[in-house]
N, C-alpha and C positions, 0 to 999 in steps of 0.2 A: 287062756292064750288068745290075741286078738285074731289070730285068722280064724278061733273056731267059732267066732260069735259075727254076727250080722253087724253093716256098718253102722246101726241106729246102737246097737250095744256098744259100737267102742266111741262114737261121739258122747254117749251119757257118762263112760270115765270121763272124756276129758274134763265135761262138764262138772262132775264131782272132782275133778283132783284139788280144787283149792281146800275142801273139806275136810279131805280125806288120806292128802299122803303123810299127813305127819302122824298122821293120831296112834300110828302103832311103831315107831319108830323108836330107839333107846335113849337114854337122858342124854349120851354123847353128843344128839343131834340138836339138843337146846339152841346152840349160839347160833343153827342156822335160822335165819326168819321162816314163819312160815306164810307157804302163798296165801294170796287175800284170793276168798271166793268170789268166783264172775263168772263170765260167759264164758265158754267153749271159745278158744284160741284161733276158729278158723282161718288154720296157716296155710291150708290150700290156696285159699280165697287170697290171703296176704301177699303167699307168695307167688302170684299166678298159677300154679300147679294145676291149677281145673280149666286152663286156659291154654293148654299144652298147643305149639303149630303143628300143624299135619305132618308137615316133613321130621321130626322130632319122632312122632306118634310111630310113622312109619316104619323109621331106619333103629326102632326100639323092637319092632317086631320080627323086620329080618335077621338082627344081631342078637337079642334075647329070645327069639325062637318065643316070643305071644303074639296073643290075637288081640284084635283093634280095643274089645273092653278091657283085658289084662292091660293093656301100656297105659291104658287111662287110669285106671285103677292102682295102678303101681304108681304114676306122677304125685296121686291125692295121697296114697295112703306112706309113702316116704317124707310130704312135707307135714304130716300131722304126726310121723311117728319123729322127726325132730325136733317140732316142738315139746314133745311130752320127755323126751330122755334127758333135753333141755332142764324142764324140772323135776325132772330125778334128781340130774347130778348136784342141782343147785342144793338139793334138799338131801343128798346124801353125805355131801362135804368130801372129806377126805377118804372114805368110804367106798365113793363109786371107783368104778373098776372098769367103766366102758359099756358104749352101747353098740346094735347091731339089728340092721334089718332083714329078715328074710323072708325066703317063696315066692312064689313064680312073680304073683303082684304085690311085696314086701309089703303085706298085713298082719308080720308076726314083728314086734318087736320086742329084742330083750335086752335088759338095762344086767349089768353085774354088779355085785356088791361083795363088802367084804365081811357081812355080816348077817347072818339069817334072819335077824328078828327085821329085817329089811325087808323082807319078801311078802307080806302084805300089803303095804301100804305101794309097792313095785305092783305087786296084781291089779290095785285099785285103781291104777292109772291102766290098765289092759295092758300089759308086757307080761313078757314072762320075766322071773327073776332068775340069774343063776349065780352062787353062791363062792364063790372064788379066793383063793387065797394072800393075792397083790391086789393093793389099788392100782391105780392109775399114775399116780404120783407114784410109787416106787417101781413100777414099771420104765416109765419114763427116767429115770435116777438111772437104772442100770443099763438102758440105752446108751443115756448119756455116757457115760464111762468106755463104750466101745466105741463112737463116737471120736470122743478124746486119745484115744489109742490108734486109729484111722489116722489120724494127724502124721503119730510117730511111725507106725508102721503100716502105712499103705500097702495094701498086696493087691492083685487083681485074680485073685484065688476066693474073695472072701466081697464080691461087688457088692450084698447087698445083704440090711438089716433095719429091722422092722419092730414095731409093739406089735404084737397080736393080740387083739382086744379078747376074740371070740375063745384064744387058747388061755388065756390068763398068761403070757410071758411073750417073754425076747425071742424072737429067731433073726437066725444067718444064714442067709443063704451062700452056698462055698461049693467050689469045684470038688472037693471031697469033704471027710469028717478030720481026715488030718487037720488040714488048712483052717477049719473051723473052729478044734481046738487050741491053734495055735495063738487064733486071732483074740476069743474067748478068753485064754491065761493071760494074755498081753494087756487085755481092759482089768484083769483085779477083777473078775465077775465067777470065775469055777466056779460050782456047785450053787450057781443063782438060777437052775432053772431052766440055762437059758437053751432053747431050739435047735436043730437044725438041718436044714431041706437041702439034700444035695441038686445042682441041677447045674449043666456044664456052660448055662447061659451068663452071656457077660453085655450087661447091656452097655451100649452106646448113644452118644449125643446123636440128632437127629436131620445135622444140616450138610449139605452137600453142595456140589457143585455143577449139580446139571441144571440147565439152562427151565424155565417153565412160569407157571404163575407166581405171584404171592408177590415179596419181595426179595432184591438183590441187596447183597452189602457189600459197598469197594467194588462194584459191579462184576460179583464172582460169587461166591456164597450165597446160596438161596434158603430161606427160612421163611414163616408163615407168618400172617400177623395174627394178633391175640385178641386182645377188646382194646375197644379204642378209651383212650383216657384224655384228664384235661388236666393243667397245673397254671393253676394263673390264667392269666391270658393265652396260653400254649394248647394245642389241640397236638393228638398222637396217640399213639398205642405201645399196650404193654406186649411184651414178647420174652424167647430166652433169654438170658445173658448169653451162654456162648455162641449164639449170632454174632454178634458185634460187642467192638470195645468202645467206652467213651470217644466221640469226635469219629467215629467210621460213619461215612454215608451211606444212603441207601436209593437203590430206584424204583420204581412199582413194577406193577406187572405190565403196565404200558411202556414201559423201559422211560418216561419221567421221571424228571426229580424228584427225589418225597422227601427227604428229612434228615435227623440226625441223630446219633445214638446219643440221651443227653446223660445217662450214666447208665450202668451194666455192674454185676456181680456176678463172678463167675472162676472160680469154684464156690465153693461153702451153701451158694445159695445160686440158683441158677434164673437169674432176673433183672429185665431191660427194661426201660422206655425210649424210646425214638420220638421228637422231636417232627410234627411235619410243619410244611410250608404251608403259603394261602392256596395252593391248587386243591387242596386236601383238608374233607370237613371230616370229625368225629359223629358217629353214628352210633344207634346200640345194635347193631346189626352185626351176625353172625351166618358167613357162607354157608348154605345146607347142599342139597342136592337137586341137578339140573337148573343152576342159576337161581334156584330159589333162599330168601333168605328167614331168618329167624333173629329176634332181637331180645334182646337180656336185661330184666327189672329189677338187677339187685344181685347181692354177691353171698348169700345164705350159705353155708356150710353143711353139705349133703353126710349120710351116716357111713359108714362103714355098711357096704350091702347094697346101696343107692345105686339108680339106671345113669350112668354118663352119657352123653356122647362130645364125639370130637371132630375139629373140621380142619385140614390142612393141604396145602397144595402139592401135595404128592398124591394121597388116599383118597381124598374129598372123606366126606362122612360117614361115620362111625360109631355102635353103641360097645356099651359095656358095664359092667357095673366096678363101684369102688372097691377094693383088697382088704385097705388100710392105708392110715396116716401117719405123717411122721416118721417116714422111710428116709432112711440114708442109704445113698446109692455112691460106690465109686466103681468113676469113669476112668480112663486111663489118663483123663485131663485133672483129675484128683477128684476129691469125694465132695459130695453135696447130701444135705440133711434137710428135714423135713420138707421132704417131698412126700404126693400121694401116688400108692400101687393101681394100676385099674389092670382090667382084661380086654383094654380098648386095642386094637391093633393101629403100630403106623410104622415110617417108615421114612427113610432120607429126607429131610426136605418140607417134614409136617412139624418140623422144629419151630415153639414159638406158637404157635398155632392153639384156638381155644378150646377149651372142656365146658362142658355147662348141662345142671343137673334141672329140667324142665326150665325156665324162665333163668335161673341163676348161673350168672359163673363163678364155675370152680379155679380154674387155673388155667397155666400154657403150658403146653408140651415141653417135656425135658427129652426123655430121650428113653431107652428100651431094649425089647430083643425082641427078633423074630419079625415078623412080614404079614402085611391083610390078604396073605395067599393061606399061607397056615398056621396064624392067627399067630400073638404073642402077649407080652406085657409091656405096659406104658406106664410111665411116673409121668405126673404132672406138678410143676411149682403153683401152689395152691395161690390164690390173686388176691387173698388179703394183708399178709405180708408186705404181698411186691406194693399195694396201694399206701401202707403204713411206710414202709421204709424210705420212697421216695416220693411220698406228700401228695399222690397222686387224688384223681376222684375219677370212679369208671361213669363212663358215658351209658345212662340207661333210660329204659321208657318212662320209666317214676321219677326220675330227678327233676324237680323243677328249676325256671330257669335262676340265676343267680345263686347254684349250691353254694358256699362256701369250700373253699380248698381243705384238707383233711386239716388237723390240729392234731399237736401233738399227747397220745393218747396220758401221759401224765400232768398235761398244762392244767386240766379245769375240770370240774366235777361234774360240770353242767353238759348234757348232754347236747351236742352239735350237729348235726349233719356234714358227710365228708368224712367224720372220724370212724376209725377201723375198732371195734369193739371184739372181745374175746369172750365169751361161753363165764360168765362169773362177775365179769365187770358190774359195779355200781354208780348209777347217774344221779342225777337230780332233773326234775323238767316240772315245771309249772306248780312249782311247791310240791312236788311229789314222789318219793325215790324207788327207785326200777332197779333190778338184777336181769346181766342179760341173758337168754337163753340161747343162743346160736351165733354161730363165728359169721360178720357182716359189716359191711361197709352204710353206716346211717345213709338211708335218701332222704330228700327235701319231706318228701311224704311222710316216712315212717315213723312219726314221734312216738314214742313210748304209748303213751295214754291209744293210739290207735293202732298199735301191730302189737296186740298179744302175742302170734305166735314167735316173737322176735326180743318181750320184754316182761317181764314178771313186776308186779307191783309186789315193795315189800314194807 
C-alpha cells in the first residue's frame, strides 16, 4: 500500500513501472502495448502540484480539516497517483474497473480490476489492487440505460445517478426505495446490481437574481464566470449553460458591458462560452480569497478522491474533494449527464463559477443542494468536454503564445496543441507514437516526448 511505505519507495515504483506492469499480467493483455522503460513521470513537477498558491494551501486546510504539510503533500501525491492509474488502465484494457485515491494526504492509491492475476503487476506500480466483478466499460453501459430512461420518464423523485467506481456498480439516488425501483425497471437494468442512497435532497441549478459580483445576464440573472477561454481571434470565458441562451448579454460586476453568450447547452449538458469585448482581456486567473488570485496551467483530470476547490460570487472560496464522475443529475429544468459529484459547498449565484484541482481546471459549477452554512454537494460540468465541443482553448500559464485553436479530435493523428485528449487516445509526434494517460486539453508546452506524466510512449 502506498501510504505504508516512504515517498522515496513509491517514487522507485514509478520508476519501475515500465519494467514491470506487464510481466505478471494474463495472455488477454497481449494486444495491449507494453510501456517503454524511462524516467519516473514527475507529474507533480508537470503539473505544477509542487507549486500549489498559498490561498489554495490554505482554504485546503480549513475545508479538509489538514495541516500546512498534509495539503502539500496531498497536491504531489494526487498528481502522481494519476499518472500511475493512467497506466494501469492503459495496460489493463477492458479490465480496469476504476481508480480512487485516499487518506488524509491521498498517498493510498487503488486501481480495480476485473481479474486477480492483475494484482501484482497493480502492487508494482504502489496501489493497492481490488478485485471486482464489472469493468468500467460495463458499468458505464448500465448507466447509460437509465440515462436513456431519464429522457422517457423524468421524475424528480430519482434527481440523481452515478458510477461508483470505489463500490463496483450503479447508484440512484431517490426520495425513497420505491421511486428508485421504479426508475431502475424503466432503464431494463433489474437485477444489474445496481445501488441505492435514499436522501430527500433535490439538487438545483445555482443562478439567481440578487443583485452582487461576478456577472449579470439580460441585466437580471447573476452567475460567476469560469476560466477564461479564446477561439480565433475571440477572448471569453466558459461558464453554465443555464446562465444564458445564445445571443443573451451580459454585464460585469462593474455593471459594464462584457459580451455575449456565443453558444450555450443546457439541458443534456450544462455548458456556455460568452463572447467579450475589447474592455475585457482573457487571463488564467482564478478568484481565491481576500482579493487574492490563483491561475490555472492546464486542464488534467483529477481522481476520484482528489482535493477541489471552488470560487464563485455568492460563497467566495471553497475546498472539497471529488465523489465521482460521470454523474447524471435531473434538475427540474430536465436532466444532465456526465457531470462530476464533489463535497464542495455553494450556493445561488456561484453558478458557472470554476473548480480546480492544484494548478488544473476541472470544471464550472452546475448546481447542487444544501448551503456553506451546513455544508452540501456540488456537481461540476467537467471543462474538457465544454473546450472539445465548442472548439474552445482555456487560457493558461503554459500556453504559449500563437496556441493553435482546438481540432477536431478525429481529424488527424498527429498530436496538436488545443486538442482535448481522453485517458487511451493514440498520437504520433516527432516519428514517435504516445498513448495518453489523463483527460487534458494539449498546451503549447506539453508535447508528449516532455510530459510523461500526461503521455505514455508506446
Amino acid at each position: 500500500m502506498v501510504g505504508r511505505h516512504a515517498a522515496r519507495s513509491r517514487r522507485a515504483a514509478l520508476t519501475a513501472l515500465g519494467a514491470l506492469v506487464l510481466t505478471t499480467l494474463p495472455a488477454a493483455a497481449a494486444a495491449a502495448p507494453p510501456p517503454v522503460p524511462g524516467a519516473q513521470p514527475g507529474a507533480a513537477r508537470t503539473v505544477g502540484a509542487g507549486q500549489a498558491p498559498a490561498q489554495m494551501l490554505r482554504a485546503m486546510q480549513r475545508d479538509l480539516n489538514l495541516t500546512p504539510g498534509q495539503a502539500t503533500a496531498r497536491l504531489v501525491n494526487e498528481a502522481e497517483a494519476g499518472t500511475r492509474a493512467g497506466m494501469l488502465r492503459n495496460a489493463l484494457g477492458d479490465r480496469f474497473a476504476g481508480a480512487w485515491v485516499s487518506g488524509a494526504t491521498a498517498a493510498e492509491l487503488t486501481v480495480a480490476t476485473t481479474d486477480a492475476a492483475d494484482t501484482a503487476a497493480i502492487r508494482a506500480q504502489g496501489a493497492e489492487a481490488a478485485v471486482v466483478e464489472r469493468g468500467l466499460g460495463e458499468l458505464r453501459a448500465v448507466k447509460e440505460k437509465l440515462d436513456a430512461a431519464a429522457v422517457r420518464t423524468r421524475t424528480p423523485e430519482t434527481p440523481v445517478w452515478y458510477v461508483d467506481v470505489k463500490a463496483n456498480r450503479v447508484m440512484v439516488q431517490a426520495t425513497s426505495e420505491r421511486a428508485a425501483s421504479a426508475f431502475v425497471k424503466a432503464a431494463g437494468i433489474a437485477g444489474q446490481g445496481v445501488g441505492v442512497r435514499v436522501s430527500p435532497d433535490r439538487p438545483r441549478v445555482l443562478a439567481d437574481l440578487v443583485g452582487g459580483d461576478a456577472y449579470y445576464i439580460d441585466g437580471q440573472a447573476r452567475c460567476s464566470i469560469g476560466f477564461s477561454v479564446t477561439k480565433d481571434d475571440q477572448q471569453g470565458f466558459a461558464t453554465a449553460g443555464h446562465c444564458g441562451t445564445p445571443g443573451a448579454t451580459t454585464t460585469g460586476f462593474n455593471e459594464a458591458d462584457q459580451g455575449t453568450f456565443e453558444a450555450s447547452t443546457f439541458p443534456v449538458k450544462d455548458m456556455a462560452w460568452v463572447g467579450v469585448n475589447a474592455d475585457w482581456a482573457a487571463t488564467p486567473d482564478v478568484q481565491a480569497e481576500g482579493g487574492e488570485k490563483v491561475q490555472v496551467a492546464g486542464s488534467v483530470e483529477a481522481l476520484v478522491g482528489a482535493s477541489v476547490c471552488r470560487s464563485g460570487s455568492t460563497t467566495g472560496w471553497h475546498c472539497g474533494t471529488v465523489q465521482q464522475h460521470d454523474t447524471s443529475v435531473s434538475y427540474p429544468q430536465g436532466t444532465v449527464g456526465g457531470l462530476t459529484e464533489t463535497t464542495v459547498c455553494a450556493e445561488p449565484g456561484d453558478s458557472g463559477g470554476p473548480f480546480v484541482a492544484g494548478a488544473q481546471a476541472q470544471g464550472t459549477t452546475s448546481g447542487g443542494s444544501g448551503d456553506c452554512t451546513n455544508g452540501g454537494t456540488t456537481f461540476y460540468q467537467p471543462i474538457n468536454p465544454l473546450l472539445s465541443d465548442f472548439g474552445l482553448t482555456l487560457k493558461t500559464t503554459s500556453a504559449s503564445a500563437g496556441t493553435p485553436a482546438p481540432q477536431d479530435n478525429a481529424a488527424a493523428d498527429a498530436w496538436a496543441a488545443g486538442r482535448v485528449y481522453e485517458a487511451g487516445a493514440t498520437v504520433s509526434h516527432a516519428g514517435l507514437r504516445y498513448r495518453c494517460l489523463q483527460n487534458h486539453q494539449a498546451q503549447g508546452v506539453w508535447s508528449p516526448e516532455s510530459t510523461p506524466a500526461l503521455w505514455q510512449r508506446v
